[in-house]
N, C-alpha and C positions, 0 to 999 in steps of 0.2 A: 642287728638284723638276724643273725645267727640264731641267738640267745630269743628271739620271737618264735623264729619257724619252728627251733628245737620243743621249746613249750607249744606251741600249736601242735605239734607232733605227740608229746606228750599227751598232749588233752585230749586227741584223736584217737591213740589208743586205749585212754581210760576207758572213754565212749564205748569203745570197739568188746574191750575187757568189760564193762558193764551190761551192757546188751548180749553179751555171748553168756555171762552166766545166767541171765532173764532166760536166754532159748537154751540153753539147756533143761531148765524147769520146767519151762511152756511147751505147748502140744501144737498151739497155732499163734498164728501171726494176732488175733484180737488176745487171745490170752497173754502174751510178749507186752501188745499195747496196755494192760489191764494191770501187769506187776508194774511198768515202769510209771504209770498215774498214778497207781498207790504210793510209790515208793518213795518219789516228788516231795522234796519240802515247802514250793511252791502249792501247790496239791494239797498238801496238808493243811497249810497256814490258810489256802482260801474257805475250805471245809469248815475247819475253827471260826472262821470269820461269818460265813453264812450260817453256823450253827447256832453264834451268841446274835446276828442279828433277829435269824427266828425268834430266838427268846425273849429280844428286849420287845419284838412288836410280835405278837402271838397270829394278832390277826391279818398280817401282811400276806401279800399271796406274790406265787414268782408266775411271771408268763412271759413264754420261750415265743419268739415270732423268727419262723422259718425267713433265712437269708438275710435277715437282719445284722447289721456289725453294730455300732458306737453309737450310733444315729439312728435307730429304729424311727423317729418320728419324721426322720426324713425319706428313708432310705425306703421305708415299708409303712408310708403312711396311711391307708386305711386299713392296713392289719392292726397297726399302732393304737388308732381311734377306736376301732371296734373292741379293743383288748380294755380300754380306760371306759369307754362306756359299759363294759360287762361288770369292772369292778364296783362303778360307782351304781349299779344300778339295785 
């Protein structure tokens, strides 16, 4: 139990060490969020992934439907429809 919190502690202040040198560099709070997205190798590896799917389908299109999560055909159904009729039109 120790040996958990100790590392949770640990990991807390990596956090703490990593974000403090981000605002050191940065000027505001979006700038702060803007190095730590770049810096991401979660971030990165999605980027790569969106960039070779561009490639492999040239003419595929993205479309962003405001408050949409997982389930946009559920959740934001006629944003959803109107988005699929626009492509296939």
């Amino acid at each position: 139990m120790e040996k958990t919190r100790a590392r949770a502690r640990l990991a807390g202040l990596s956090l703490a060490v990593a974000l403090f040198s981000l605002a050191v560099r940065a000027e505001n709070l979006q700038e702060i969020y803007d190095l730590t997205i770049s810096s991401a190798p979660q971030m990165k590896a999605a980027e790569a992934n969106f960039k070779a799917g561009k490639e492999a389908l040239p003419q595929a299109e993205v479309v962003t439907i405001d408050g949409a999560g997982h389930r946009p055909e559920v959740e934001k159904k006629d944003a959803f429809v109107a988005a699929v009729k626009k492509i296939l039109s």
